[in-house]
PDB file of N, CA, C and O in Angstrom, chain B, residues numbered from 101:
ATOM      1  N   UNK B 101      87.021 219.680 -78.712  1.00  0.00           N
ATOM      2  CA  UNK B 101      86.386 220.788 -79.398  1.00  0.00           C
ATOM      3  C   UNK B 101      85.178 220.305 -80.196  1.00  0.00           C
ATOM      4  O   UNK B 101      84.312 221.068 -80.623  1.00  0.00           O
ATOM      5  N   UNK B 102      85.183 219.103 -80.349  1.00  0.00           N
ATOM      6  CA  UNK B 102      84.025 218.790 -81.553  1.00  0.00           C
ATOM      7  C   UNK B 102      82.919 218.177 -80.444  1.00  0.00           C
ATOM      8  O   UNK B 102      81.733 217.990 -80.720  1.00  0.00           O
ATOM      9  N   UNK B 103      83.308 218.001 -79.616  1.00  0.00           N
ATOM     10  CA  UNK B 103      81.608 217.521 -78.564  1.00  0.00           C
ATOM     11  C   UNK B 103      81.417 218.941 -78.233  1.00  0.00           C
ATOM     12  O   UNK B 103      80.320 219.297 -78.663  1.00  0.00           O
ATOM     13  N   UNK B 104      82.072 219.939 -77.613  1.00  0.00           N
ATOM     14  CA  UNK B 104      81.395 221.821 -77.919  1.00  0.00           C
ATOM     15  C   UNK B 104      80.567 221.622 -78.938  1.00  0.00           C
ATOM     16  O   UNK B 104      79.346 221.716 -78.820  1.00  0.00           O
ATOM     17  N   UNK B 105      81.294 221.269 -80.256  1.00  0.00           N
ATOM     18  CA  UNK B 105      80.361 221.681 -81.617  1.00  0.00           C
ATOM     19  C   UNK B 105      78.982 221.105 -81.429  1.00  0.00           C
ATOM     20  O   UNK B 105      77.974 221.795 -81.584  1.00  0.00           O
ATOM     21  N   UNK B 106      78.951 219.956 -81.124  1.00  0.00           N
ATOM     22  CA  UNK B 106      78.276 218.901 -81.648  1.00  0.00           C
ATOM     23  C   UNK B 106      77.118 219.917 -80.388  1.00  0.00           C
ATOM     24  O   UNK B 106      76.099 220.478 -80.789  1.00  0.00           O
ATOM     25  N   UNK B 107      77.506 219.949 -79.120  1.00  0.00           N
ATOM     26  CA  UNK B 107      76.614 220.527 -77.986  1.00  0.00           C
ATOM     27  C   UNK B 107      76.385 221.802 -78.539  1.00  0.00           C
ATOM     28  O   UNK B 107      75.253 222.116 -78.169  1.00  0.00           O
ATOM     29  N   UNK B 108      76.830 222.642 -79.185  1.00  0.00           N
ATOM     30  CA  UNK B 108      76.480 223.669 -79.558  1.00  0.00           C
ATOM     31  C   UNK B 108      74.984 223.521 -80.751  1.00  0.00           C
ATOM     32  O   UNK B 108      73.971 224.220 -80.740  1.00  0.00           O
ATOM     33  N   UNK B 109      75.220 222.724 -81.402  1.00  0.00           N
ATOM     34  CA  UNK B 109      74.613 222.054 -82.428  1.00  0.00           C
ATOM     35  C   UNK B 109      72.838 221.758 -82.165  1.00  0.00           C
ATOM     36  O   UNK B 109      71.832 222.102 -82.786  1.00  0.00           O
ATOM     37  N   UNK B 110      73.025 221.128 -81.202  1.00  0.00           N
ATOM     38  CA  UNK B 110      71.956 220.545 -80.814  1.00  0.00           C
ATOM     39  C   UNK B 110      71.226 219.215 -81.466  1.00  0.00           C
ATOM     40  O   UNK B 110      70.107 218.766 -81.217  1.00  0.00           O
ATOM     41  N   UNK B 111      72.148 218.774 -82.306  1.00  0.00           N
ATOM     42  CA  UNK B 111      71.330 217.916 -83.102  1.00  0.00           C
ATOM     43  C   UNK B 111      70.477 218.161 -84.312  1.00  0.00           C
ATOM     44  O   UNK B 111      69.694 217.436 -84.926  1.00  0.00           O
ATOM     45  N   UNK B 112      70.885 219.465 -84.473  1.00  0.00           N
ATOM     46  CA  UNK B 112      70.236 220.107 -85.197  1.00  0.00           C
ATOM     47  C   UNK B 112      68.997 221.172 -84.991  1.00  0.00           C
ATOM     48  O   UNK B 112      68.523 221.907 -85.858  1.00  0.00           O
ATOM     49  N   UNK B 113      68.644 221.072 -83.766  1.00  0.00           N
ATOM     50  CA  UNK B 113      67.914 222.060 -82.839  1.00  0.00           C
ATOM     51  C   UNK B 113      67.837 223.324 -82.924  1.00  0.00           C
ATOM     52  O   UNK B 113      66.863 224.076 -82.894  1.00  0.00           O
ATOM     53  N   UNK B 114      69.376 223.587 -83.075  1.00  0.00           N
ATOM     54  CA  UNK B 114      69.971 224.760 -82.609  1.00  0.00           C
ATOM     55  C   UNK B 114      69.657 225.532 -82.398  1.00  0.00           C
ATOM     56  O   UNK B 114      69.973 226.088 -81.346  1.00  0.00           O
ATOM     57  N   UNK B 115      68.598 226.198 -83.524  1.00  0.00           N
ATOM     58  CA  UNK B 115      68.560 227.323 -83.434  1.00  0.00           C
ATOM     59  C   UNK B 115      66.538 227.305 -82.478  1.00  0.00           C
ATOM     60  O   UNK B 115      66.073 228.178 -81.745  1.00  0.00           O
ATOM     61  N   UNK B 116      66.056 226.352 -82.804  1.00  0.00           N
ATOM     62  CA  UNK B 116      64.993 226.225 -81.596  1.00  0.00           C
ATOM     63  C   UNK B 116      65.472 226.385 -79.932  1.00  0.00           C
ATOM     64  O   UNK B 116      65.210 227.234 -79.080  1.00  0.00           O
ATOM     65  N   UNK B 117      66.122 225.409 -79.923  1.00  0.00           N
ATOM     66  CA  UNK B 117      67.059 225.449 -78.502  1.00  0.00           C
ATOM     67  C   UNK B 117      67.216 226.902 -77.766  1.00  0.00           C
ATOM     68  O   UNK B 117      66.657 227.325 -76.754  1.00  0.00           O
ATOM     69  N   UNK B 118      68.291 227.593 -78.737  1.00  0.00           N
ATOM     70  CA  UNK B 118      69.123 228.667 -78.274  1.00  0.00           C
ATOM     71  C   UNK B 118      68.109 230.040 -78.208  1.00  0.00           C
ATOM     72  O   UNK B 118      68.251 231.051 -77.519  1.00  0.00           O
ATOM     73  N   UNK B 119      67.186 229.746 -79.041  1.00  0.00           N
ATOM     74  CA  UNK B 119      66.218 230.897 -79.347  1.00  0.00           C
ATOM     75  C   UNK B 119      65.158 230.459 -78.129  1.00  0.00           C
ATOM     76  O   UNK B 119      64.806 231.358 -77.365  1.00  0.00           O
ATOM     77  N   UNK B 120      64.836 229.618 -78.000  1.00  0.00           N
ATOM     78  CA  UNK B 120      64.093 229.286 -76.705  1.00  0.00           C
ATOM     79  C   UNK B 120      64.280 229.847 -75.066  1.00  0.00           C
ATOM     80  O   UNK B 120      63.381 230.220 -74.313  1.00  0.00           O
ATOM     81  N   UNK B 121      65.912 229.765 -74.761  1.00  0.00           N
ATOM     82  CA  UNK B 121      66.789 230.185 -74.078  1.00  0.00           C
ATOM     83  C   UNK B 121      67.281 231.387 -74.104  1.00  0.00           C
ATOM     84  O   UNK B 121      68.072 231.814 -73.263  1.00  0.00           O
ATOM     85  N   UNK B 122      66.710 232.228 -75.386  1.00  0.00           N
ATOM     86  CA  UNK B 122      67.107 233.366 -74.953  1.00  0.00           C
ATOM     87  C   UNK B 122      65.762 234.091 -74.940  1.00  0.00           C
ATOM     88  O   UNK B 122      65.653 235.204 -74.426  1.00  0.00           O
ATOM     89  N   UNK B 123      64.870 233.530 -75.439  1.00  0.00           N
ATOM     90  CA  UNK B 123      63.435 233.997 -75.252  1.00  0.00           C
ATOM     91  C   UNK B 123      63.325 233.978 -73.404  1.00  0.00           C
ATOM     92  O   UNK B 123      63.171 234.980 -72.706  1.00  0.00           O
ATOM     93  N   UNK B 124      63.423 232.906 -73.033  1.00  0.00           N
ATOM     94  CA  UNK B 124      63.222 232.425 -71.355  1.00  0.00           C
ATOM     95  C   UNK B 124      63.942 233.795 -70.892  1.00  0.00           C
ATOM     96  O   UNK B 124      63.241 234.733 -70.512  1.00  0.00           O
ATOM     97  N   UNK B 125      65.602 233.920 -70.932  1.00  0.00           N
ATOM     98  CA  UNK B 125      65.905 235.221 -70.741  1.00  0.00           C
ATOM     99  C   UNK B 125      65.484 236.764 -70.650  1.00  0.00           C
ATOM    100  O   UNK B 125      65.915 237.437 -69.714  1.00  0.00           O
ATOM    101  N   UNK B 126      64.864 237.179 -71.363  1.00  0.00           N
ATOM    102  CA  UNK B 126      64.250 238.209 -71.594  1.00  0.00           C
ATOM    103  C   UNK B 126      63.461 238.263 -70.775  1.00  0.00           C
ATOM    104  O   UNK B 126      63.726 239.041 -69.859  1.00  0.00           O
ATOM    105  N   UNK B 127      62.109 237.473 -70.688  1.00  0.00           N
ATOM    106  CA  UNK B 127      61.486 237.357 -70.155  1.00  0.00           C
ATOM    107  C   UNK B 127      61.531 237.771 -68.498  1.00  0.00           C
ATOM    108  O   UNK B 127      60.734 238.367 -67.773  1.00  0.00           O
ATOM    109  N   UNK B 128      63.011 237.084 -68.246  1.00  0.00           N
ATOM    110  CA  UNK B 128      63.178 236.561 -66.604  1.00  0.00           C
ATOM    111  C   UNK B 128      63.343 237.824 -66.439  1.00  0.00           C
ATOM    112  O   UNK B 128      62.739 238.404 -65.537  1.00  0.00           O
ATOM    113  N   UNK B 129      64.760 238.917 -67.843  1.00  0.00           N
ATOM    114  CA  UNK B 129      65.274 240.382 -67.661  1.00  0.00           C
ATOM    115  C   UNK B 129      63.842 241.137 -67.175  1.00  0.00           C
ATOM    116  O   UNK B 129      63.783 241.864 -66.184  1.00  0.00           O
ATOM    117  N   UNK B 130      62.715 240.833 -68.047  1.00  0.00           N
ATOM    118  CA  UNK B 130      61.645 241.636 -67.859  1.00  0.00           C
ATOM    119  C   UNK B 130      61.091 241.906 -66.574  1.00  0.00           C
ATOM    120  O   UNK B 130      60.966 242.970 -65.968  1.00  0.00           O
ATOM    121  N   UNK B 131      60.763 240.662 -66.256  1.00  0.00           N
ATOM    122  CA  UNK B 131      60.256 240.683 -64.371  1.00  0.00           C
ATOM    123  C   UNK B 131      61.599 240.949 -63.469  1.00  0.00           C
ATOM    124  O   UNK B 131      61.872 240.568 -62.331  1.00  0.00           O
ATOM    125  N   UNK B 132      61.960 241.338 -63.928  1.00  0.00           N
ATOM    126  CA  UNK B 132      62.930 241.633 -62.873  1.00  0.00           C
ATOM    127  C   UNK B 132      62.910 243.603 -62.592  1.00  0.00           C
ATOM    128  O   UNK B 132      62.788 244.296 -61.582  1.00  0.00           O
ATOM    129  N   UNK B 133      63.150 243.994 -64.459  1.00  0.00           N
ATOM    130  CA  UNK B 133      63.277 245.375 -64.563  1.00  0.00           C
ATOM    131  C   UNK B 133      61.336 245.994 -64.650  1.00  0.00           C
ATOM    132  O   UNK B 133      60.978 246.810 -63.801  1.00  0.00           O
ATOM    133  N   UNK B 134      60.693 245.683 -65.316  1.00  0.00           N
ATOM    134  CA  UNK B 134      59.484 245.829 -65.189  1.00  0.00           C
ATOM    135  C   UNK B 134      59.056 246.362 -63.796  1.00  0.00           C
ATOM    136  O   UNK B 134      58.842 247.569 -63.685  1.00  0.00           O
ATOM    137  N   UNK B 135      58.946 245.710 -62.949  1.00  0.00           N
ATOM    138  CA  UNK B 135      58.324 246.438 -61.324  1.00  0.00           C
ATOM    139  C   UNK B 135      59.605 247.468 -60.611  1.00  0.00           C
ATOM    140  O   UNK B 135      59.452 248.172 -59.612  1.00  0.00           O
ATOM    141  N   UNK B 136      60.449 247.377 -61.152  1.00  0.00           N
ATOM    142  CA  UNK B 136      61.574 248.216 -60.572  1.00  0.00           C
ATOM    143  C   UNK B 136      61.214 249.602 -61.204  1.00  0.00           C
ATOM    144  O   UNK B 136      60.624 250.472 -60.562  1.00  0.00           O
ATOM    145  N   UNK B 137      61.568 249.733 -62.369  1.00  0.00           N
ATOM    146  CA  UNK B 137      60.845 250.768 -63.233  1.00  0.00           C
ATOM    147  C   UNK B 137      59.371 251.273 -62.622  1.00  0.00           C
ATOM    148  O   UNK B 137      59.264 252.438 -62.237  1.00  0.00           O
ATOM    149  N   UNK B 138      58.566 250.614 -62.569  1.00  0.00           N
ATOM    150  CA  UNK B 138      57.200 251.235 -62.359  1.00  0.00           C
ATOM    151  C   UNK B 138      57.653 251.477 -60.749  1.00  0.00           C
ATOM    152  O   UNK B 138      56.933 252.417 -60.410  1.00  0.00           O
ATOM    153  N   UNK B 139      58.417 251.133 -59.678  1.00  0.00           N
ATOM    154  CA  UNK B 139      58.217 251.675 -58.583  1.00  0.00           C
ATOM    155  C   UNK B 139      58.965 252.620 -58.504  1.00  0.00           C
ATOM    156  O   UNK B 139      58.469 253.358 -57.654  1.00  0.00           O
ATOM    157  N   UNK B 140      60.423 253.316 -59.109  1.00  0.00           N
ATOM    158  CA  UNK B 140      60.547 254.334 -59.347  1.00  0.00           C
ATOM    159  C   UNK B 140      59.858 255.589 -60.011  1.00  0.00           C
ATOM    160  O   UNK B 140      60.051 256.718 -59.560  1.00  0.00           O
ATOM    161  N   UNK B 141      59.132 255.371 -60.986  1.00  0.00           N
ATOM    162  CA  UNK B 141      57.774 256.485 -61.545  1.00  0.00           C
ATOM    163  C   UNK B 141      56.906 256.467 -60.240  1.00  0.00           C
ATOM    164  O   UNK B 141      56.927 257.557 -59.668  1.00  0.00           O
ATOM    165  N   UNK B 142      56.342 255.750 -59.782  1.00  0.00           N
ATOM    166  CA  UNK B 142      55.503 256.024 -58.258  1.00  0.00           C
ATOM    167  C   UNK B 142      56.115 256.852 -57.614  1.00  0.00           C
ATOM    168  O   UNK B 142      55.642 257.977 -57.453  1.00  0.00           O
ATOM    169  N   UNK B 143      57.430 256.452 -57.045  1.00  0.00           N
ATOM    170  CA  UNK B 143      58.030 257.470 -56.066  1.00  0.00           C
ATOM    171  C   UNK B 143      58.531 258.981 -56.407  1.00  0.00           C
ATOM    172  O   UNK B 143      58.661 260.010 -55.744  1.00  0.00           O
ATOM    173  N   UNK B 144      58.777 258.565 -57.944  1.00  0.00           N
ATOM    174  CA  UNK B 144      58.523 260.045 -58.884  1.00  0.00           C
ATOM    175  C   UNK B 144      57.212 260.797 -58.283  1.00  0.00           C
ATOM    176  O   UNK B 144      57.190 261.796 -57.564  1.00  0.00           O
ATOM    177  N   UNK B 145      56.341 260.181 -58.687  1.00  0.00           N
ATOM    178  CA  UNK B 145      54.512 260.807 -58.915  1.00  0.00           C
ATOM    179  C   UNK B 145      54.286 261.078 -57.226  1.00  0.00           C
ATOM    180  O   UNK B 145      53.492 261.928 -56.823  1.00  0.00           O
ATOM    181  N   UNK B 146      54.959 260.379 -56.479  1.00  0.00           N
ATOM    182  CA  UNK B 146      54.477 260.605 -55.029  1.00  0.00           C
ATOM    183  C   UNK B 146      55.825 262.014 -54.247  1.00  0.00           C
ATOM    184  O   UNK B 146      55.785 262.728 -53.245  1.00  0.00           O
ATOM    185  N   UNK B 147      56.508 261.884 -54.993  1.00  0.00           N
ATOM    186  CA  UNK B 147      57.279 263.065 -54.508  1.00  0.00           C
ATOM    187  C   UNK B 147      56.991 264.449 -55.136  1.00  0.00           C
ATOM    188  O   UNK B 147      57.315 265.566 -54.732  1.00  0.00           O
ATOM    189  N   UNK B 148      56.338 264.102 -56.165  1.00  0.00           N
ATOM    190  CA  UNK B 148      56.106 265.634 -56.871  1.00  0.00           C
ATOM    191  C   UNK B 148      54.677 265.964 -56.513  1.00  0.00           C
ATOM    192  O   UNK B 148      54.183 266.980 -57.003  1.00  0.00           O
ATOM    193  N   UNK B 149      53.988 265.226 -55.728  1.00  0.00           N
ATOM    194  CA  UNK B 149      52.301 265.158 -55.463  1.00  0.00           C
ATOM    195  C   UNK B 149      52.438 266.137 -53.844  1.00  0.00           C
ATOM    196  O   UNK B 149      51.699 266.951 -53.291  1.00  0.00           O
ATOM    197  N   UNK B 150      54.034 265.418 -53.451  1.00  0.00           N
ATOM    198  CA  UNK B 150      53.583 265.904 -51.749  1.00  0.00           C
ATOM    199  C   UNK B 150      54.550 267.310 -52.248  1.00  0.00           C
ATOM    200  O   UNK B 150      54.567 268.251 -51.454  1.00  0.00           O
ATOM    201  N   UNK B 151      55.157 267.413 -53.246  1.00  0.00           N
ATOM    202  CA  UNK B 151      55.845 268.825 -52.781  1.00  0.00           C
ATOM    203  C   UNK B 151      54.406 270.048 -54.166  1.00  0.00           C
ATOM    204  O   UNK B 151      54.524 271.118 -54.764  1.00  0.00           O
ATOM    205  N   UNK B 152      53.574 269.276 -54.067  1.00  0.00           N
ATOM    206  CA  UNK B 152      52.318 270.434 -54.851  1.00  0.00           C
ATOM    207  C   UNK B 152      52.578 270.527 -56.518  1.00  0.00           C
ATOM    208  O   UNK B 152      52.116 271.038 -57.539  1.00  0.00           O
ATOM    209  N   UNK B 153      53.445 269.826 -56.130  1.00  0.00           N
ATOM    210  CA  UNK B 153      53.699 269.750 -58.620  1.00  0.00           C
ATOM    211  C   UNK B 153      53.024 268.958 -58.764  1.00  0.00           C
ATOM    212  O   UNK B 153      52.735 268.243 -57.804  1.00  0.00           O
ATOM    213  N   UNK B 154      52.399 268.704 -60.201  1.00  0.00           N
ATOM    214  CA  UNK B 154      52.333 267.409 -60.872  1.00  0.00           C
ATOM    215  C   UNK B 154      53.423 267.393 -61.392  1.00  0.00           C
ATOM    216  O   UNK B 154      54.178 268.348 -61.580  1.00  0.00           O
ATOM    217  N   UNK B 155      53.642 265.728 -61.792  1.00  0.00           N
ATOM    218  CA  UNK B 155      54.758 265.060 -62.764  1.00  0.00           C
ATOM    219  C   UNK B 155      54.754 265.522 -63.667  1.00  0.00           C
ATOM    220  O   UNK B 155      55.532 265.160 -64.549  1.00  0.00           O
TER     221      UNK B 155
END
């Protein structure tokens, strides 16, 4: 349990480390949901264009 701690720890890092790693995260969440999102609003804007609505 105390090499967990100690790895949890970082040497004192910690909180650079973990905040780094969850920064990287977000990021990765972003490109992932980012173009998914915008290609659903397209197919929004392109289905309401061919049936004569605007969005």
């Amino acid at each position: 349990m105390n090499a967990l701690r100690e790895f949890l720890h970082m040497g004192g890092y910690a909180v650079y480390v973990w905040s780094a790693y969850a920064l990287g995260l977000v990021v990765l969440v972003w490109n992932v949901w980012a173009p998914l999102r915008h290609e659903r609003q397209l197919e929004r804007s392109l289905a309401a264009s061919r049936s004569g609505r605007e969005p």
